[in-house]
C-alpha positions in Angstrom: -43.4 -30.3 -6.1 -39.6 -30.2 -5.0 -37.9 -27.2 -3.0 -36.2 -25.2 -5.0 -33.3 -23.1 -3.9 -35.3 -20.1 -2.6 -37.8 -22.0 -0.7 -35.3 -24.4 1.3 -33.1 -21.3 1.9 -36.1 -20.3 4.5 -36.4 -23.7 5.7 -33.0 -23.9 6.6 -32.6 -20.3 8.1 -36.1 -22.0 10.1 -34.7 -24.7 11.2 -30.9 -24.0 12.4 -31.9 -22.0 15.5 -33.9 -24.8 16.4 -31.2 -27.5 15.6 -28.3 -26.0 16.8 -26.9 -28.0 19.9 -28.7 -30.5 20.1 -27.1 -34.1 20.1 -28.3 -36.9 17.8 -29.9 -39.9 20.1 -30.9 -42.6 17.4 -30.8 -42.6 13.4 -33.5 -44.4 11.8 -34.5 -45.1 8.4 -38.2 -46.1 7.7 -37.7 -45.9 3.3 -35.1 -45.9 1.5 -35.3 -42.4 1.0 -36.2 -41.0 4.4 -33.7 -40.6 6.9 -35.0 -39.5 10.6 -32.6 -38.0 12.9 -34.3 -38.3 16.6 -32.2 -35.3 18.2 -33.2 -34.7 22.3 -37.2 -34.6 21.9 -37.5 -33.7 18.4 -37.4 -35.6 15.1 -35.4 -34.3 12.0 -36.7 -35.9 8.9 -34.5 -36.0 5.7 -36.2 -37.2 2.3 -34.4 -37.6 -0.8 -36.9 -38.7 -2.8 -37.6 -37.4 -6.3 -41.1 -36.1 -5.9 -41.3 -35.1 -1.9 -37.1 -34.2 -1.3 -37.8 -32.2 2.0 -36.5 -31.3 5.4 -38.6 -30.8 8.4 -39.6 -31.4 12.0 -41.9 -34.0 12.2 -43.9 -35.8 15.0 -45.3 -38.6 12.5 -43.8 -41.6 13.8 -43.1 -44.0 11.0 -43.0 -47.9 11.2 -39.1 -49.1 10.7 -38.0 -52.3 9.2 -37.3 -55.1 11.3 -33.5 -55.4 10.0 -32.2 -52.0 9.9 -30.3 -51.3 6.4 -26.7 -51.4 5.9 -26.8 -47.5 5.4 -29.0 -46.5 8.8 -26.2 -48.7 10.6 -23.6 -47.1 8.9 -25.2 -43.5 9.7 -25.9 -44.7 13.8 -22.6 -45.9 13.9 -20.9 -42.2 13.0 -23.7 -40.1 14.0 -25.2 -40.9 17.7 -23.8 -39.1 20.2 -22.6 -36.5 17.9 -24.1 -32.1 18.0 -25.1 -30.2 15.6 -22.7 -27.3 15.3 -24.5 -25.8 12.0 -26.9 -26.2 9.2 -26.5 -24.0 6.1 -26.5 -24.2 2.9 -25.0 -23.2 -0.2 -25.8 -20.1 -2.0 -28.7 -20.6 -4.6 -28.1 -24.5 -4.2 -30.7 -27.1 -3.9 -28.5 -29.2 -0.7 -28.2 -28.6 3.2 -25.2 -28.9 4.5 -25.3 -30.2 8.2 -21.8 -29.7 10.3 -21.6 -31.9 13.6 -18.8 -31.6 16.5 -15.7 -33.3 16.2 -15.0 -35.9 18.3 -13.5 -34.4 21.6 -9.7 -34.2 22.1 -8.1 -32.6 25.5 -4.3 -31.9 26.4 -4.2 -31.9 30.5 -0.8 -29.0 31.1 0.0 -28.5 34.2 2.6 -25.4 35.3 4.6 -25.3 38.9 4.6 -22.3 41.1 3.9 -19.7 37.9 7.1 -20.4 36.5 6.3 -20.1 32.9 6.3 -23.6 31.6 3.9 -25.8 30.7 4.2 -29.6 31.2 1.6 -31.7 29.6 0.1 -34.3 31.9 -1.9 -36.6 29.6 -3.6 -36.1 26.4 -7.0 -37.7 26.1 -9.1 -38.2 23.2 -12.8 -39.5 23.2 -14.2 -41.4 20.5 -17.3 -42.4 22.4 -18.8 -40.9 26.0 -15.5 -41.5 28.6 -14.8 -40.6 31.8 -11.8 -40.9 33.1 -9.3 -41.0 36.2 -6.5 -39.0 36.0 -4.5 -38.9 39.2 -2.0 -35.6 38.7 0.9 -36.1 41.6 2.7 -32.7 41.9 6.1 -32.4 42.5 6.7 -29.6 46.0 6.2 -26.3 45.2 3.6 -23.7 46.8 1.0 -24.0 43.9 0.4 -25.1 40.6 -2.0 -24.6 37.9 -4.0 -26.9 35.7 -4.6 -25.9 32.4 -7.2 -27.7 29.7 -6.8 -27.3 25.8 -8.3 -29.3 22.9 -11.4 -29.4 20.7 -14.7 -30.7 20.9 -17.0 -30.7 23.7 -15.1 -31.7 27.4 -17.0 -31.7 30.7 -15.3 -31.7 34.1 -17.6 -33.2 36.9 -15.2 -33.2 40.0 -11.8 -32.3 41.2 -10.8 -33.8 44.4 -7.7 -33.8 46.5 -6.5 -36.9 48.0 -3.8 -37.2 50.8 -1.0 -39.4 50.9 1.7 -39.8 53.7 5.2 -41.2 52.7 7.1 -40.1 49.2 6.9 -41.9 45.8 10.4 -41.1 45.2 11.7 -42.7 48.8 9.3 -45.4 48.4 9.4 -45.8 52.1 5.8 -44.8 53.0 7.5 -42.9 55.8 
């Protein structure tokens, strides 16, 4: 018997605490009606078949073809790596909807001895898992600030300080 509305409302409102967060590892598809969403530990299985259309956790772990299809490399290439930011669905219909993160995109500003102004540094957007280098030479002043704006998910590991003798603008090394 398929869901109806009423009944996949309370799987949904079930399953987003659950989902929420978590970061899709590997898509697989084992039918060509089952999707299976392997998300940090747990497995999300999506059926659109006509007589068992369900969602639900599963721990079954289902034989996949040797060739993956076109459409489970089309899903892995958009999908891994991404988080689920929501599931919900639509009032009184039979569909889930399920919202992931957008790809992560950070301005670097950077502002001189409080006076007010903003200077970007570098702008740096991540369409797969980066890290990056980003050497940020002040001009003098007593202090400055750094500042970090964008969208999507941004980690900063380590801020170091390194010393240089000399001036970039002599060019000396004096």
């Amino acid at each position: 018997m398929p869901l109806d509305a009423i009944c996949l409302q309370a799987v949904v409102e079930e399953l987003r605490p659950q989902l929420l967060g978590l970061r899709i590892d590997k898509v697989q598809q084992p039918a060509r009606d089952q999707v299976i969403l392997l998300l940090r530990g747990r497995r999300l299985l999506l059926n659109a078949g006509a007589s068992a259309s369900r969602i639900q956790l599963t721990e079954t772990v289902r034989d996949n073809p040797a060739e993956p299809p076109m459409f489970c490399m089309l899903l892995r290439k958009h999908l891994t790596g991404a988080k689920i930011a929501d599931l919900t669905q639509p009032p009184m219909e039979r569909m889930v909807r399920l919202e992931l993160d957008e790809e992560a995109q950070v301005d670097i500003l950077i502002q001189f001895d409080s006076d007010g102004v903003w200077r970007l540094v570098r702008s740096l957007d991540a369409h797969a898992k980066r890290s990056w280098y980003l050497p940020i030479v002040p001009r003098r002043c007593d202090h400055f600030r750094l500042r970090m704006e964008g969208a999507g998910g941004c980690r900063v590991y380590s801020l170091t300080r390194e010393v240089y003798s000399g001036s970039e603008l002599r060019g000396d090394g004096a």
